[in-house]
C-alpha positions in Angstrom: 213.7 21.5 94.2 212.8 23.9 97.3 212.1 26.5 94.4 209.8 24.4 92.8 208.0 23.7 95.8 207.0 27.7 96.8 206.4 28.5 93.1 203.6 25.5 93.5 202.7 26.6 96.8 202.4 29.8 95.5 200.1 28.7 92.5 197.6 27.0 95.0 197.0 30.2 97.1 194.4 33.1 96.3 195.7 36.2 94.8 195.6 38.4 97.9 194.2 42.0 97.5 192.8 41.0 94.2 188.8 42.2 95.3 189.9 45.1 96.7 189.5 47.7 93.7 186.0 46.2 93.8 185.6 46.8 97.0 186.3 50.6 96.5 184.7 50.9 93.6 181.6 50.1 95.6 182.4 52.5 98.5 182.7 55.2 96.3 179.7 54.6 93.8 178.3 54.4 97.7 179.6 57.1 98.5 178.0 59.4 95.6 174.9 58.2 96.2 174.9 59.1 99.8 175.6 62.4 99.1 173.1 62.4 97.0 170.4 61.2 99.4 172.2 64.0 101.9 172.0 66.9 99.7 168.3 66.1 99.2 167.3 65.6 102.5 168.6 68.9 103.4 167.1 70.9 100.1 164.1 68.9 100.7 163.9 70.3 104.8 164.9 73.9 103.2 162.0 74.0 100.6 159.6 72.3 103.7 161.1 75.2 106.0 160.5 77.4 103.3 156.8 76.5 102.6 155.9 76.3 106.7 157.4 80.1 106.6 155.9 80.8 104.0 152.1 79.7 105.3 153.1 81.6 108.4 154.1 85.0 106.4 151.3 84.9 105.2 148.7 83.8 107.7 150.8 86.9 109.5 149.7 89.2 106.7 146.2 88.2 106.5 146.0 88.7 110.5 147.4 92.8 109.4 144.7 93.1 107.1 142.2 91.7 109.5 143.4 93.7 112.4 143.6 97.0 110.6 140.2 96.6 108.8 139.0 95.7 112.2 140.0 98.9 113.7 138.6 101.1 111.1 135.2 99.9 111.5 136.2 102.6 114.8 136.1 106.0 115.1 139.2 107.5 115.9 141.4 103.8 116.1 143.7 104.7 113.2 144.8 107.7 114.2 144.7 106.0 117.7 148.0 103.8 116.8 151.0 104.1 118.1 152.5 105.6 114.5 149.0 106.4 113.0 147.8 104.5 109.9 149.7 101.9 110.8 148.6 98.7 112.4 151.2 96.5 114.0 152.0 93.9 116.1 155.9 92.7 117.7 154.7 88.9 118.7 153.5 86.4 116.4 151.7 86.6 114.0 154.0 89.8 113.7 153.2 92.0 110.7 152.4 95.6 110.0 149.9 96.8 107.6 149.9 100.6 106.1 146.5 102.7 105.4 146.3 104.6 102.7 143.1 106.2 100.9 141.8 107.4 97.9 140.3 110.7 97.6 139.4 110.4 93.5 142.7 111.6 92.3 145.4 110.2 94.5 146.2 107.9 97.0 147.1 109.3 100.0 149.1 107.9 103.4 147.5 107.9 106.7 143.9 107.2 108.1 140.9 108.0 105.8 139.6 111.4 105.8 136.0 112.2 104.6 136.8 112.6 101.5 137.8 109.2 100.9 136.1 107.2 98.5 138.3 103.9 98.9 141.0 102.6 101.2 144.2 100.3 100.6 145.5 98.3 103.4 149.1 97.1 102.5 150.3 94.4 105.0 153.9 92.9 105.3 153.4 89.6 107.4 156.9 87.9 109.3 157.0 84.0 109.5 157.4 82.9 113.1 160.3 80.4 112.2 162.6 81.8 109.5 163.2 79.3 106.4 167.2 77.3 106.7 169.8 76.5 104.3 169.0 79.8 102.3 165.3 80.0 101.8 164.0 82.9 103.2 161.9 83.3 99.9 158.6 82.6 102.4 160.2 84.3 105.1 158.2 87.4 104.5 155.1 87.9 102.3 152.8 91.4 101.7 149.0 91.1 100.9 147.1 94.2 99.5 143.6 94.7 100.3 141.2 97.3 98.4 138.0 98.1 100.1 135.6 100.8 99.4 135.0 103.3 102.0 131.9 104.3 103.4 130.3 107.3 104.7 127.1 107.7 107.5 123.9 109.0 105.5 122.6 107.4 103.0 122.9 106.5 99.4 120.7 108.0 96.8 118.0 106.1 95.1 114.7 106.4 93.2 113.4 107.7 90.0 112.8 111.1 88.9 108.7 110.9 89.4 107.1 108.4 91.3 103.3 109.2 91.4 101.7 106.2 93.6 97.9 107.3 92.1 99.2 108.9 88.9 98.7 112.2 87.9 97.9 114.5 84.8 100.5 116.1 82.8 100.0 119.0 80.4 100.5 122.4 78.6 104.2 123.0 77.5 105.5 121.1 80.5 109.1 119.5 80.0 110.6 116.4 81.8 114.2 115.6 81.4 114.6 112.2 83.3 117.0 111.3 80.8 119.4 110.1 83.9 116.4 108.0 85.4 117.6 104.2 85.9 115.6 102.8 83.6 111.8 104.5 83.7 112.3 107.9 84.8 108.7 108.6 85.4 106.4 106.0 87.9 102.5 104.9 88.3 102.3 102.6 91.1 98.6 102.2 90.8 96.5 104.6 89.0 96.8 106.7 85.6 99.2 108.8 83.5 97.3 111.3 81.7 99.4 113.5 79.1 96.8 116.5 78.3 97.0 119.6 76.4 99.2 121.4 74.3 103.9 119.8 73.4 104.3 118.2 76.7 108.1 116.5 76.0 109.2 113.6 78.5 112.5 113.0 77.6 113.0 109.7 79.3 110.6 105.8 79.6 107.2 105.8 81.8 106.0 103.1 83.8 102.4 102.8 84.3 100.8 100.4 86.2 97.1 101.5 84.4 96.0 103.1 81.9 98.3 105.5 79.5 96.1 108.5 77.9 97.7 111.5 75.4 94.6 113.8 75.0 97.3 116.3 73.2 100.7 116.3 71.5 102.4 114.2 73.7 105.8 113.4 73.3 107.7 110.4 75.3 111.2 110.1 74.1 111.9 106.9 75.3 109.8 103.6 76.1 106.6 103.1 77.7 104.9 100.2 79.6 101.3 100.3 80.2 99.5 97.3 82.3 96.3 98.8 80.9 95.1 100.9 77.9 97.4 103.1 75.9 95.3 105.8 74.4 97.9 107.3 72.1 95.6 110.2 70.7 98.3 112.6 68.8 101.2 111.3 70.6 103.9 109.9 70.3 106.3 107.0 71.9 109.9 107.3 70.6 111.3 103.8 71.2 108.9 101.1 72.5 105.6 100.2 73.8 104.2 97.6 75.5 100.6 97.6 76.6 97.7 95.2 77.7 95.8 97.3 74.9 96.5 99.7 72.9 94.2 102.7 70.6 94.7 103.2 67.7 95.5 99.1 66.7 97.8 98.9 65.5 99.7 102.1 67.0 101.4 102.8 63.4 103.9 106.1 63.9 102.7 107.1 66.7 105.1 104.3 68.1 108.8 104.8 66.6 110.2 101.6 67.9 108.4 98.2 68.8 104.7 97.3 70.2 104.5 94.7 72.2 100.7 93.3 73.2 101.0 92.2 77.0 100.3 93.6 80.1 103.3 92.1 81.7 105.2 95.0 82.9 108.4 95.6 85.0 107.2 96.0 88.5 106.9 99.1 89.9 108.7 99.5 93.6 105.8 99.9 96.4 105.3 103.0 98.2 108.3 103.5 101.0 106.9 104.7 104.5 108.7 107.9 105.8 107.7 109.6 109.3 109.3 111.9 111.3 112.4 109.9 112.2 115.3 112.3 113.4 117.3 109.8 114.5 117.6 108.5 110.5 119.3 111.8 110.2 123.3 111.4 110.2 125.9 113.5 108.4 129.1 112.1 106.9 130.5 112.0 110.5 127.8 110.3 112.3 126.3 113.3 114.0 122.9 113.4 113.9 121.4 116.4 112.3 120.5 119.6 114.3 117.0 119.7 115.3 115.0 123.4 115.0 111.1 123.4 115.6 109.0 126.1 114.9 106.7 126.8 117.2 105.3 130.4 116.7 103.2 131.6 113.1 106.3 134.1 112.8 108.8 131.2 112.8 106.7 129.4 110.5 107.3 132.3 107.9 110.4 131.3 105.8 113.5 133.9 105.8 114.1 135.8 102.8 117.8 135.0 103.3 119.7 132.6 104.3 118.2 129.2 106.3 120.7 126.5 107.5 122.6 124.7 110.6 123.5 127.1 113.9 126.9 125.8 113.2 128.0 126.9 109.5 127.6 123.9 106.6 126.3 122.2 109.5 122.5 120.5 108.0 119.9 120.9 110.3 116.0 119.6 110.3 113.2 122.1 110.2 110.2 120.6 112.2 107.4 122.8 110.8 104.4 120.1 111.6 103.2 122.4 114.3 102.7 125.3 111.9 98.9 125.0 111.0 99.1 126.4 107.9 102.5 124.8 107.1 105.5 126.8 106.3 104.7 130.2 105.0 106.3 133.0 102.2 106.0 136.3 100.7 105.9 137.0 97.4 109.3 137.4 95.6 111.3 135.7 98.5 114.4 133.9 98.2 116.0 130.9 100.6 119.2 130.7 100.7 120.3 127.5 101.8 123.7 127.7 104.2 123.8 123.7 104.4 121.6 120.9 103.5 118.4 121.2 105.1 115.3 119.3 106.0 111.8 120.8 106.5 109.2 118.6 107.9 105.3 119.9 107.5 102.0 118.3 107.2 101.6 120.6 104.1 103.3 123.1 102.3 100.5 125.1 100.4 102.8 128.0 97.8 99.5 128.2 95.6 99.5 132.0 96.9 103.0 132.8 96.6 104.6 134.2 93.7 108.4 134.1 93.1 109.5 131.4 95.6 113.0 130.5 95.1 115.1 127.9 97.1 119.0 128.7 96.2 122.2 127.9 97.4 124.1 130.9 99.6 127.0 130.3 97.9 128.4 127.9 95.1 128.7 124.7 97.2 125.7 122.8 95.8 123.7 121.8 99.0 120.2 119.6 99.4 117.0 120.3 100.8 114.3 118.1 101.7 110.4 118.7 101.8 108.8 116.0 103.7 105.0 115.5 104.7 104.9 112.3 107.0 103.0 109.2 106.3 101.2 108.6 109.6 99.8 105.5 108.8 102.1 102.7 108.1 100.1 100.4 105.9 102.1 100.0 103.0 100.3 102.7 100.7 100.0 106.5 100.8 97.7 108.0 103.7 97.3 112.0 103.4 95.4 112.4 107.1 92.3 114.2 106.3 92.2 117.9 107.9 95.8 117.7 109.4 97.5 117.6 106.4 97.4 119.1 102.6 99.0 119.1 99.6 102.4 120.4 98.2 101.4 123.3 96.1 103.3 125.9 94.2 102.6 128.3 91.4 104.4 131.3 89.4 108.1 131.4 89.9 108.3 129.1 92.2 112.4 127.6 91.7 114.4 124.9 92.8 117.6 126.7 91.8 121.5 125.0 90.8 123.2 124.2 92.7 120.6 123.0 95.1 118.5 119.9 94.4 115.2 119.2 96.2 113.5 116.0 97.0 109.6 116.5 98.2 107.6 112.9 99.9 104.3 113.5 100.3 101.2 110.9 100.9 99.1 114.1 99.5 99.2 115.2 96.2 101.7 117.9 94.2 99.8 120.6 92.2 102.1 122.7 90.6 101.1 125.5 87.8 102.5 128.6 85.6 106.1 128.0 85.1 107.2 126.3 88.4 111.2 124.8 88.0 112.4 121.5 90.0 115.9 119.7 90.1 115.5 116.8 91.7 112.9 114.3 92.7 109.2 114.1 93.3 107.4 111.3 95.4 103.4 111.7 95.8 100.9 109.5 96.7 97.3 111.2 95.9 96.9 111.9 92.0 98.8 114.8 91.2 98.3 117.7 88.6 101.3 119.9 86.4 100.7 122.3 84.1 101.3 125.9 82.6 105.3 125.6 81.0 106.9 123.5 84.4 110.2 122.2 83.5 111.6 118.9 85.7 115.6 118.2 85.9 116.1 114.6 87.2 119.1 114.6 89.7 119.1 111.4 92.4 119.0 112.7 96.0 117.1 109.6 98.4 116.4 109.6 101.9 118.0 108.0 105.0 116.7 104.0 106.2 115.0 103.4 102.6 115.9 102.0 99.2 113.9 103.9 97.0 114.7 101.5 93.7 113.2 98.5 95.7 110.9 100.0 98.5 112.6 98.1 101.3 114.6 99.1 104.4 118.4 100.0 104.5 120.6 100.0 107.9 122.2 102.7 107.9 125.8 102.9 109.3 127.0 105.5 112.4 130.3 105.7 111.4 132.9 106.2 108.2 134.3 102.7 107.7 135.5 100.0 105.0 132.6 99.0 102.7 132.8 95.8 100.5 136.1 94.3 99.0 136.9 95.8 95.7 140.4 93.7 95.5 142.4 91.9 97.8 146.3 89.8 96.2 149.5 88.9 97.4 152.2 91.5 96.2 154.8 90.1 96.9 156.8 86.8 98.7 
């Protein structure tokens, strides 16, 4: 009976313990889940760490490029660093950023030299707070920055023949302008007359007036007129456009397409240059050497060489107080020892035969003829009885590989087998004839933009131009 009793006892009573593989089933699915929730709470904090490294890396690598493109807008700061060309800094933002330059060939380590064409600035930026839990992968990032590299002076511009009044053309002469930027030969306001006997331009003419071939005229390229195009017996190669044109229409004597309008490209207007030494900087920043003449014996040029007191060194002539402008004798040849810049209120050759303007060795050097504009008025002023024309006759030779720019307000009157590389600028109708030949090569002068007329700032020191590339390399 007291058996029965506890069995029934026994039967009433909850199963004890029953719940509690439940219970642990719970804890442990719990369990899982927070470590789960663990693990990515910390991955989560290492990818943040990571990403606020990585922003700081880089920010640090920017800051290199910033500081060593800084310091090469100064002479003599990259070579001025502690390890030269390299810019660097221990406290944050900490980075370091490598120079290196490109010559044409190569690229080169260390600061720029002149013959640099382009510089690279490779930066490697630190984060200020590493990345935790393993990722470092924003702990350090490089940037690369390409940037051209810039030189004092000036960059060449303008056509091959820029005649502000026009000018007259004729008997055997020969143009190449071939390498003109689009028309090789210029009329700002005034007339293009192509007289007499083969004249051959071998490039486009922009005329702003009237367009006249009295002879067998040949223009191996385009032409447009603003005013008449006489055509005569001549011929345009490619295309014309002209207000009018005679005969109408032009038949062969236009190869390509007429176009009736006297809509034309513009022409640039005419650039002011006086006598501005100051413009006058060589790839250094120096200013050029300046040598007046002041006697008639110093106004004779040498037949020898003419250049800087200090060898390669370019040097300005001021001739404006010779009266009768630079003088030669026949048969006399100027051998340039650097580029050189002659300044004169005229240079009148008409009387010299066999004037030649060489280089004294094979380095190909530049010379300038200038006649200053004393008027600044936006157009050509050739000062009556102070100043002349640039004339030359028989002989007379720009020869490779020197190139020769002449700026006049006056006019240039050149006869009998004269020969130029480079450009002309005139601004009273000019006159060629009698076999000249032209060679096109682009020379410019110092504070001007030929191409548009306007003013340029001209920089005192080499130093990083615009941006040709700038990337991450690397995390």
């Amino acid at each position: 009976m007291f058996l029965t009793l506890n069995l029934k006892e026994l039967r009433r009573t909850p199963e004890r313990g029953a719940a509690l593989a439940a219970v642990l089933g719970v804890m442990a699915i719990g369990l899982v889940f927070a470590s789960l929730i663990t693990a990515s709470v910390v991955g989560a904090y290492g990818v943040s760490s990571s990403m606020r490294s990585g922003v700081q890396s880089g920010a640090a690598a920017d800051a290199g490029i910033a500081a060593a493109r800084k310091g090469l807008y100064v002479a003599g700061n990259c070579a001025a660093q502690p390890l030269p060309g390299i810019y660097s800094s221990a406290v944050a933002p900490r980075y370091s950023a490598q120079i290196e330059y490109f010559t044409g060939s190569a690229w080169l380590a260390g600061c720029p030299s002149a013959a640099a064409t382009e510089v690279r600035i490779t930066s490697k930026g630190v984060a200020q707070v590493a990345g935790v839990n393993g990722a470092t992968v924003g702990d350090t990032t490089t940037v690369e920055a390409v940037l051209k590299y810039v030189l004092p002076g000036f960059a060449p511009s303008g056509v091959a023949l820029y005649f502000y009044k026009g000018g007259t053309v004729e008997a055997n002469s020969s143009f190449d302008m071939t390498e003109s930027p689009g028309a090789g030969l210029m009329v700002k306001n005034g007339a293009f007359d192509c007289a007499k006997n083969n004249t051959v331009v071998n490039g486009s003419v922009l005329v702003n007036g009237n367009l006249t071939f009295t002879g067998t005229c040949t223009v191996n390229g385009s032409a447009w007129v603003s005013g008449t195009a006489t055509l005569g017996s001549g011929k345009i190669r490619d295309n014309l456009t002209a207000g009018t044109v005679s005969p109408n229409p032009p038949g062969t004597h236009v190869g390509g397409t007429y176009i009736n309008s006297a809509t034309i490209p513009a022409v640039p207007p005419w650039t002011e240059v006086g006598y501005t030494p100051a413009s006058w900087l060589d790839s250094t920043g120096t200013p050029y050497e300046v040598r007046a003449l002041a006697t008639p014996a110093a106004c004779v040029l040498p037949n020898g060489s003419l250049g800087g007191t200090i060898a390669g060194a370019p040097v300005i002539i001021d001739a404006r107080a010779c009266a009768a402008g630079p003088t030669a004798v026949n048969n006399t040849t100027v051998k340039l020892t650097s580029d050189v810049v002659i300044f004169a209120n005229k240079f009148d050759f008409s009387g010299v035969n066999a004037l030649v303007f060489s280089s004294a060795t094979s380095a190909a050097h530049r010379l300038w003829f200038i006649t200053p504009d004393l008027l600044n008025d936006s157009q050509p002023t050739c000062t009556p009885v102070t100043q002349g024309n640039f004339s030359v006759k028989n002989g007379f030779t720009i020869k490779a590989p020197l190139d020769a720019l002449l700026y006049t307000p006056c006019a240039f009157t050149g006869v009998n087998g004269f020969s130029w590389r480079g450009q002309i600028l005139a601004g009273t109708y000019s006159n060629v004839k009698n076999n000249p030949t032209f060679t096109f090569v682009r020379i410019g002068l110092p504070g001007v933009d030929l191409d548009t007329g306007g003013a340029v700032v001209s920089i005192t020191s080499p130093q990083p131009g615009s941006v040709v590339s700038n990337r991450e390399v690397n995390g």
